[in-house]
C-alpha positions in Angstrom: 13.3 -34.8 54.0 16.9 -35.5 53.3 18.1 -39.1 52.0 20.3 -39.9 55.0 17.4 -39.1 57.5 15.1 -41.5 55.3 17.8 -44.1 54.9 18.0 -44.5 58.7 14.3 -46.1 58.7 12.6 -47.9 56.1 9.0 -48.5 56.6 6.8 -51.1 54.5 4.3 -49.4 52.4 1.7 -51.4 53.8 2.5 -50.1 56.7 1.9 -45.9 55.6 -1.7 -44.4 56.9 -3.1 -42.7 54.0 -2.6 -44.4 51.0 -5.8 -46.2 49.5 -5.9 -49.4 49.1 -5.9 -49.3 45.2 -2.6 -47.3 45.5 -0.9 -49.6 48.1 -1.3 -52.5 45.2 -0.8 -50.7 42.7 2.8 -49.7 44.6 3.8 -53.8 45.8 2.7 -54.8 42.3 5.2 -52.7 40.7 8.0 -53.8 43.3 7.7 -50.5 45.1 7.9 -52.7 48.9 9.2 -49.8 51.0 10.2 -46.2 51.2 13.7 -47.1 50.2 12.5 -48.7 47.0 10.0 -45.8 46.8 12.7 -43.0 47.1 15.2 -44.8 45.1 13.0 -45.2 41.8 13.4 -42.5 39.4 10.3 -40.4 38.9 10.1 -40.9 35.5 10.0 -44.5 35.9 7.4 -44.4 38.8 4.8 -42.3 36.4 5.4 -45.3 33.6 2.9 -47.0 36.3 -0.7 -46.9 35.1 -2.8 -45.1 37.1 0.2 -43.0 39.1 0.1 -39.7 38.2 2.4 -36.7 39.7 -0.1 -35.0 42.0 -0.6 -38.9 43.2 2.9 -39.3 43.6 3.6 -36.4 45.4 0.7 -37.3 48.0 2.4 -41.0 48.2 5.8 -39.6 49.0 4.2 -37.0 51.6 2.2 -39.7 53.2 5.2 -41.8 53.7 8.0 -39.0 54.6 5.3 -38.1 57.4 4.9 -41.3 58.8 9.1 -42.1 58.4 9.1 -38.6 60.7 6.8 -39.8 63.4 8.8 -43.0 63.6 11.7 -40.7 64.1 10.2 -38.8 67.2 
């Protein structure tokens, strides 16, 4: 999904069907609120987070690019 089409909508993590629980925490505790904050962090900085790894990370970002996409329908 491209930045600017992201940008337009931000959606609260709390708000993304498909993330656990555990990794919905995990996110707020670390100050990751919203896909903005989400798309914004460097990668690098988002695997410093105990228990994020990149195949978890990837399935974060898809879950919340899909449901920024079904807002946008």
């Amino acid at each position: 999904m491209k930045q600017s089409i992201w940008r337009k909508k931000k959606v609260d993590i709390k708000d993304v069907v498909g993330i656990s629980d555990k990794l919905r925490s995990l996110l707020i505790d670390n100050d990751i609120n919203d896909s903005n904050n989400l798309f914004d962090a460097k990668e690098d900085e988002l695997l410093e987070i105990k228990g994020l790894g990149a195949k978890t990370l990837e399935k974060i970002k898809d879950k919340v690019t899909e449901h920024l996409q079904s807002a946008n329908d």
